[in-house]
C-alpha positions as CSV (number, residue, x, y, z in Angstrom):
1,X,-69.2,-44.7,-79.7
2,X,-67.7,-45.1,-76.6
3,X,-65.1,-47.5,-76.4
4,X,-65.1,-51.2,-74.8
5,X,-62.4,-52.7,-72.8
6,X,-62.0,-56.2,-72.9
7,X,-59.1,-57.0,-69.8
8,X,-56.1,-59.4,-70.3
9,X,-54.8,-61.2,-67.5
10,X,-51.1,-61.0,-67.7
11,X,-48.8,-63.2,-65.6
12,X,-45.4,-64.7,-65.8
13,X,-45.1,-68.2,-67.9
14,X,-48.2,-66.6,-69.9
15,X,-48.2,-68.7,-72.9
16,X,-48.1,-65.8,-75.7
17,X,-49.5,-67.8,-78.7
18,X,-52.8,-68.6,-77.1
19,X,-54.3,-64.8,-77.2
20,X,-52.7,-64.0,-80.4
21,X,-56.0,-64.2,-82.6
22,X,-58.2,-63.0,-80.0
23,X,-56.0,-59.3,-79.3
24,X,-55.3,-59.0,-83.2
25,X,-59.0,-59.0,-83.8
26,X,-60.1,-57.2,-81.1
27,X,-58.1,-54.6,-81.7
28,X,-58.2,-54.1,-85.1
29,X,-61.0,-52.2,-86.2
30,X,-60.9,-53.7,-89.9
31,X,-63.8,-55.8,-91.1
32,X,-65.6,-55.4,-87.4
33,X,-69.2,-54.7,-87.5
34,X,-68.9,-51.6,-84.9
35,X,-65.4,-50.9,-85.9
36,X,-62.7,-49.5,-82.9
37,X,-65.6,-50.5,-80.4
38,X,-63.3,-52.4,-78.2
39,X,-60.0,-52.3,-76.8
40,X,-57.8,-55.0,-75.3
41,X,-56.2,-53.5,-71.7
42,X,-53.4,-55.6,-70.3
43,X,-54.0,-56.1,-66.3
44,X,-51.2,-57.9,-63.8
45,X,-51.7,-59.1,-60.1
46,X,-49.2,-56.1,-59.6
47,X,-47.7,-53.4,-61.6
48,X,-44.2,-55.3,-62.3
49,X,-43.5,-55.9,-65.8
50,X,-43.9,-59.9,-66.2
51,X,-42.1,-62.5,-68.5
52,X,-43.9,-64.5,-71.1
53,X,-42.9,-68.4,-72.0
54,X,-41.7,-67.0,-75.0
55,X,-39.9,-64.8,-73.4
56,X,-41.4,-61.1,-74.4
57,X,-41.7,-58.2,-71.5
58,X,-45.2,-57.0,-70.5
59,X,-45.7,-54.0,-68.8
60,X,-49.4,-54.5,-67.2
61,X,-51.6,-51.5,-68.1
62,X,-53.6,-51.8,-64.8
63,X,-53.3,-53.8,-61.7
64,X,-55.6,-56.2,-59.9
65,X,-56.9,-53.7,-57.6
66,X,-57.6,-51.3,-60.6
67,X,-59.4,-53.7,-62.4
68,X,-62.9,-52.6,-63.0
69,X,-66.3,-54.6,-64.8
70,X,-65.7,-54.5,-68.3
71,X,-66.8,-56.3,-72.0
72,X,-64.6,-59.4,-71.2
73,X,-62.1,-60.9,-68.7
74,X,-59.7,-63.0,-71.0
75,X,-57.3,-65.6,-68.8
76,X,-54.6,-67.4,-70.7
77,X,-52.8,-70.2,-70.1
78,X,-49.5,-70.5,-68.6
79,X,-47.1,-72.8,-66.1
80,X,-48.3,-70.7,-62.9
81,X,-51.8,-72.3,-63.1
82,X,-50.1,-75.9,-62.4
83,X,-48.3,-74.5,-60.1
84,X,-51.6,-73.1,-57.8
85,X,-50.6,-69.3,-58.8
86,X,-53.4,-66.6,-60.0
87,X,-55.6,-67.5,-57.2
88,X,-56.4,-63.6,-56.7
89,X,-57.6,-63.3,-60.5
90,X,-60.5,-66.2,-60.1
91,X,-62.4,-64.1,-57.5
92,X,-62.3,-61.7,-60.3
93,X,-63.3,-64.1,-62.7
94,X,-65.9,-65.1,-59.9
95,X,-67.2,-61.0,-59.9
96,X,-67.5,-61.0,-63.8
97,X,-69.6,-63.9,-63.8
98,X,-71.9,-62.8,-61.1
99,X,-72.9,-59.1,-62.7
100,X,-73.4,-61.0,-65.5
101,X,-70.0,-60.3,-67.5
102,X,-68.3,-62.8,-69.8
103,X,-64.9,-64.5,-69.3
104,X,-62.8,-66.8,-71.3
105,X,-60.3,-69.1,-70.3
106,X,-58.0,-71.3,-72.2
107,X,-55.3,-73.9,-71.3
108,X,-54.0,-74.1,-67.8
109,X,-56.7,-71.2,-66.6
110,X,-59.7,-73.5,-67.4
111,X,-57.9,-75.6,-64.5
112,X,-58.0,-72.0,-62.1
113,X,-61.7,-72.1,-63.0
114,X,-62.6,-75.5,-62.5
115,X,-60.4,-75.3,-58.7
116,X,-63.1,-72.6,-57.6
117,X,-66.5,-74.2,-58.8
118,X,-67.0,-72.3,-62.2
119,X,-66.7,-75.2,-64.0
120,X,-69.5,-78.1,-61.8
121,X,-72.9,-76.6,-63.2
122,X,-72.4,-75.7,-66.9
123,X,-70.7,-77.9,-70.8
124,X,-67.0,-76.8,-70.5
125,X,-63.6,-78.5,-72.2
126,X,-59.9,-78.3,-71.5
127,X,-56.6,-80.0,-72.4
128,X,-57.9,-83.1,-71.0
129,X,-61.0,-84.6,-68.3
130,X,-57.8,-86.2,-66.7
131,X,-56.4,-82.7,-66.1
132,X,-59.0,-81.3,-64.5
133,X,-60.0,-84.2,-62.6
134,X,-57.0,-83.4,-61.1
135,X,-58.3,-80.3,-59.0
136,X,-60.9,-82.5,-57.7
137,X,-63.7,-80.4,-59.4
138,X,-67.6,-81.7,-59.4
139,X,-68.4,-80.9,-63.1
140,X,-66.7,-84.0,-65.0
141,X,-70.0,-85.4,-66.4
142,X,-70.4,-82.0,-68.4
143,X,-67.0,-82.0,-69.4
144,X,-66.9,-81.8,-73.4
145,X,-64.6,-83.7,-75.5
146,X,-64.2,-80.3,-77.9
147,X,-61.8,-77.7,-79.1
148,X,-63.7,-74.6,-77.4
149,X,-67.1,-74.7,-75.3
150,X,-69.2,-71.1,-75.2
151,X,-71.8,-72.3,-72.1
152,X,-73.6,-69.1,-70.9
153,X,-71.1,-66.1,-70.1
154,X,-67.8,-69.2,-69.8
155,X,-66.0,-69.4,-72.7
156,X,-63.3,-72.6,-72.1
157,X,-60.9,-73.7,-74.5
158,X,-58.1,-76.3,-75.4
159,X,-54.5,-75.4,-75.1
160,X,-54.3,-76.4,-79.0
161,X,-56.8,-74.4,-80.0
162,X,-56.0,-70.8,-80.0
163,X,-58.0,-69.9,-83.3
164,X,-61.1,-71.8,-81.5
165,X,-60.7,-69.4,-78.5
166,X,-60.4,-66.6,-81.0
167,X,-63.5,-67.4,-82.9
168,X,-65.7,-68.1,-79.4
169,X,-64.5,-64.8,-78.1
170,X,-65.5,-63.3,-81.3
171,X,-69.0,-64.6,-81.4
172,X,-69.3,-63.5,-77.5
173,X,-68.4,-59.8,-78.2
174,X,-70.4,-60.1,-81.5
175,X,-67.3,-58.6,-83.2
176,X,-68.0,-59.4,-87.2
177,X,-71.1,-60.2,-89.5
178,X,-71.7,-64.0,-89.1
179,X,-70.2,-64.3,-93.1
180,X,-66.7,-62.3,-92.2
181,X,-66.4,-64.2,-89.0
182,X,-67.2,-67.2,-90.8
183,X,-64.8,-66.6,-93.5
184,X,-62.1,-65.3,-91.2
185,X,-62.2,-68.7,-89.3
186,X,-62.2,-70.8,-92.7
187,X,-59.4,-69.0,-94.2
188,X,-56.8,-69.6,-91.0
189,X,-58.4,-73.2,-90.4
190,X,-58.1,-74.6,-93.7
191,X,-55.7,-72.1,-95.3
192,X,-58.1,-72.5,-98.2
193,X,-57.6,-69.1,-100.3
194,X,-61.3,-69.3,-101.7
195,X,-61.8,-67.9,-98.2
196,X,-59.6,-64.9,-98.6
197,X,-61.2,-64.1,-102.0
198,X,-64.9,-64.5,-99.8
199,X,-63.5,-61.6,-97.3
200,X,-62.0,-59.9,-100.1
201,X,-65.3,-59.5,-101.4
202,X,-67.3,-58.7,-98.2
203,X,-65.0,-56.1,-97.2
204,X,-65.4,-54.2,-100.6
205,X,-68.9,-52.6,-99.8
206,X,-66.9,-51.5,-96.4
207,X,-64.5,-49.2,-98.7
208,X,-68.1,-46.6,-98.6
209,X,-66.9,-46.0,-95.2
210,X,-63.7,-46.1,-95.1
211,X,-62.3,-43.7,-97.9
212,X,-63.4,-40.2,-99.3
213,X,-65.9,-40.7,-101.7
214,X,-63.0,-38.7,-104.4
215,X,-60.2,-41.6,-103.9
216,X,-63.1,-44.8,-103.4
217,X,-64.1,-43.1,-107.1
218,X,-60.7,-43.1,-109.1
219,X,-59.4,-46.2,-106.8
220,X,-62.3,-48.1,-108.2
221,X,-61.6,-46.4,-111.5
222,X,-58.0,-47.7,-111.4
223,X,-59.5,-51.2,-110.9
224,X,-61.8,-51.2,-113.5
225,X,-58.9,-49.8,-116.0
226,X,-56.8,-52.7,-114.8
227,X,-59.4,-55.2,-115.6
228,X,-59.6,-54.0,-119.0
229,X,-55.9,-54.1,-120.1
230,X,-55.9,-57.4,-118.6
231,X,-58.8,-58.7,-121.1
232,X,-57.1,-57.0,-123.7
233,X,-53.4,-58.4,-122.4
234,X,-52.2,-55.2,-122.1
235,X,-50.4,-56.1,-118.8
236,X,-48.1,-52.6,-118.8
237,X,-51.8,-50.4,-118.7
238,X,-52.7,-53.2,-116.2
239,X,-49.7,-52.9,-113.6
240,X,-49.2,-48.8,-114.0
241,X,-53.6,-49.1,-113.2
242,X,-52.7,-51.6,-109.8
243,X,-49.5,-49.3,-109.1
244,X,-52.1,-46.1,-108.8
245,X,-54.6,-47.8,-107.0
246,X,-51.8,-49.3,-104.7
247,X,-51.0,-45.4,-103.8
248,X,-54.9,-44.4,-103.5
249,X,-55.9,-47.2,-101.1
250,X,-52.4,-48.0,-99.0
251,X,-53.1,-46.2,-96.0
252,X,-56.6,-47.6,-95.1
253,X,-56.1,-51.7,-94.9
254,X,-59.1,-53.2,-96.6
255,X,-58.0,-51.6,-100.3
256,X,-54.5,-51.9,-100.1
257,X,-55.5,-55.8,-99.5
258,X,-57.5,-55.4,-102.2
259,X,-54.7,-53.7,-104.7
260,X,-52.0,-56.6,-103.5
261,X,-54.6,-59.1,-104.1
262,X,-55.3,-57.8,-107.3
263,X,-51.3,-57.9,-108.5
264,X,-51.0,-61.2,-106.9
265,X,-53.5,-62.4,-109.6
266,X,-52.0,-60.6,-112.9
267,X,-48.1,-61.9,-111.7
268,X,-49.7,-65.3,-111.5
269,X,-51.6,-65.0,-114.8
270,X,-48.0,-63.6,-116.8
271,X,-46.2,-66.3,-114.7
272,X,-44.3,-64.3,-112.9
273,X,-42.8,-66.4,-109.9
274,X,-40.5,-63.3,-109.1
275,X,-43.5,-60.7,-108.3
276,X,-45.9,-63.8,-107.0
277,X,-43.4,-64.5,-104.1
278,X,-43.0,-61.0,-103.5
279,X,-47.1,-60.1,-103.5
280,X,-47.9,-62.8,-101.6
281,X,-46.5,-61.3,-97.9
282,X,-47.8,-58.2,-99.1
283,X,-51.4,-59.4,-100.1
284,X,-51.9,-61.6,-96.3
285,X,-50.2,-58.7,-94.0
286,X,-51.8,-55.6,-95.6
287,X,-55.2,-56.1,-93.3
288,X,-53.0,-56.6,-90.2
289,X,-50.1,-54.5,-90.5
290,X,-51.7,-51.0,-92.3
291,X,-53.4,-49.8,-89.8
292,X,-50.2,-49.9,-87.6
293,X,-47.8,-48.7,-90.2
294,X,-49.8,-47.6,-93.1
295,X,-49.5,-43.6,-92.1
296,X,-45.7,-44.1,-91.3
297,X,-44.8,-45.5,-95.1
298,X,-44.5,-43.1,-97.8
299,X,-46.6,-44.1,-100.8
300,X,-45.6,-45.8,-103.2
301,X,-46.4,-48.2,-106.4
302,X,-46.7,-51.6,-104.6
303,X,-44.9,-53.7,-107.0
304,X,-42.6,-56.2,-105.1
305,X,-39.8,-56.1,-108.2
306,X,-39.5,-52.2,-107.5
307,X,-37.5,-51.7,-104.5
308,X,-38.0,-48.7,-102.5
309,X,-34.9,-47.1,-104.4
310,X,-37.2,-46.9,-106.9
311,X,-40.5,-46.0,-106.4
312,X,-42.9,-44.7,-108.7
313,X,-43.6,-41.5,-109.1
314,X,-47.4,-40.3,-107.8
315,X,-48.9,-38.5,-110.7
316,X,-50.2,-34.6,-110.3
317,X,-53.9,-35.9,-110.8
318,X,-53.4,-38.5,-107.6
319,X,-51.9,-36.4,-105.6
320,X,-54.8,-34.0,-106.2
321,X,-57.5,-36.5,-105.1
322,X,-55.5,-37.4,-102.0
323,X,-55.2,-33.9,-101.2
324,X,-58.9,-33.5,-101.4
């Protein structure tokens, strides 16, 4: 399948936070229902680097005049809006619209949308009616009193509501199953962890894709023989089972989740604060973080009280499956 790009607009004072959920899962093909179908592609006005509120350095992949129909044209918000800058980008915005391509605007660019008439015929929202009443727009009667608005091909969002424009933007691209999007936006909403366990169990029938059919079988195995020591409270079988299926699964993200979930439970079950602080990084950042380092990090046991000093030692048999 031929990759996607879905463009981000780029500019100094670009408020950083806002597109954080929506690149991350864009660009992460874990848990996606096409997964690597899309790309994010960075685009400026020009090809200088530009500055970020928070400060971070982006080099724009593409320019303005480069900038060719794509899945999605993401604006963010950002102090240059208020101050009548990005005008050049809304005639963009303006082309998407009309060849019947998607945008999404949050923050200050809802304002850019609503200067230019994008915003008079269809339900839109934005950090306040008062704000955008302020660039004399014609569309305040369908202005929505919401976190995020999806009308048509606009999606328009709330400066507070980053997760919101993530989960609209999602929905648009059709990124995730209904129950993983679903899920996703319940767990980072609520922080509930019943949600994590619901994704933790959705992703599992996605380990048939995702590793050779000889590891899926003995990391299962090693989960199934950890489950058993821990009815019988044999917790020393039930760590050395997690530690092996900690080395089959690390380098693909759903199964190493799945193996730091897993030792999260049993140190909570023997009471061991120590390892639960350490598992609990560990079980939230293995999704996000694997497939960006998971290939660079030699293997190892996963237990958080075993530092990498003293890792444990992969067994003849495992290195023969992974080898396979």
């Amino acid at each position: 399948m031929e990759k996607q790009i879905v463009h981000l607009f780029v500019f100094n004072t670009l408020a950083d936070w806002e597109t954080g959920f929506a690149i991350a899962g864009i660009n992460n093909p874990d848990l996606q229902k096409h997964p690597g179908r899309y790309r994010v592609q960075t685009m400026g006005l020009t090809a200088e680097p530009v500055t970020t509120i928070g400060g971070m350095t982006i080099l724009p992949d593409i320019t303005l005049a480069e900038l060719e129909p794509s899945a999605m044209l993401i604006l963010p918000g950002g102090e240059a809006w208020d101050a009548g800058k990005n005008a050049e980008i809304l005639e963009a915005a303006e082309a998407f619209l009309q060849a019947g391509l998607p945008i999404a605007a949050i923050c200050g660019a809802t304002a850019g949308l609503a200067r230019v008439g994008i915003l008079d015929d269809k339900l839109h929202t934005s950090n306040a009616l008062e704000y955008l009443q302020t660039t004399h727009y014609r569309g305040a009667a369908l202005y929505q009193h919401q976190p995020a608005v999806t009308a048509g091909n606009v999606i328009t969002t709330n400066s507070t509501a980053p997760l919101e424009f993530a989960y609209h933007i999602f929905k648009m691209l059709d990124l995730y199953d209904t129950e993983i999007l679903e899920a996703w936006y319940g767990l980072f909403k609520t922080g509930d962890a019943s949600y994590y366990a619901t994704l933790q169990s959705l992703a599992t029938p996605l380990l048939e894709e995702k590793m050779k059919a000889t590891v899926r079988k003995q990391f299962k195995a090693e989960l199934g023989r950890a489950k058993t020591a821990i009815a019988a409270q044999d917790y020393g079988t039930a760590w050395n089972a997690l530690q092996r299926a900690h080395i089959l699964g690390q380098r693909d993200a759903i199964p190493h989740t799945i193996a730091h979930w897993n030792m999260l439970k049993l140190a909570w079950k023997q009471r061991d604060f120590r390892e639960v602080a350490g598992q609990i990084l560990p079980a939230l950042l293995a999704t996000p973080l694997t497939p960006l380092f998971g290939q660079l990090r030699s293997l190892r046991g996963g237990k958080a009280s075993v530092n990498d000093s003293g890792k444990m030692a992969i067994s003849e048999d495992i290195q023969r499956i992974l080898k396979h």
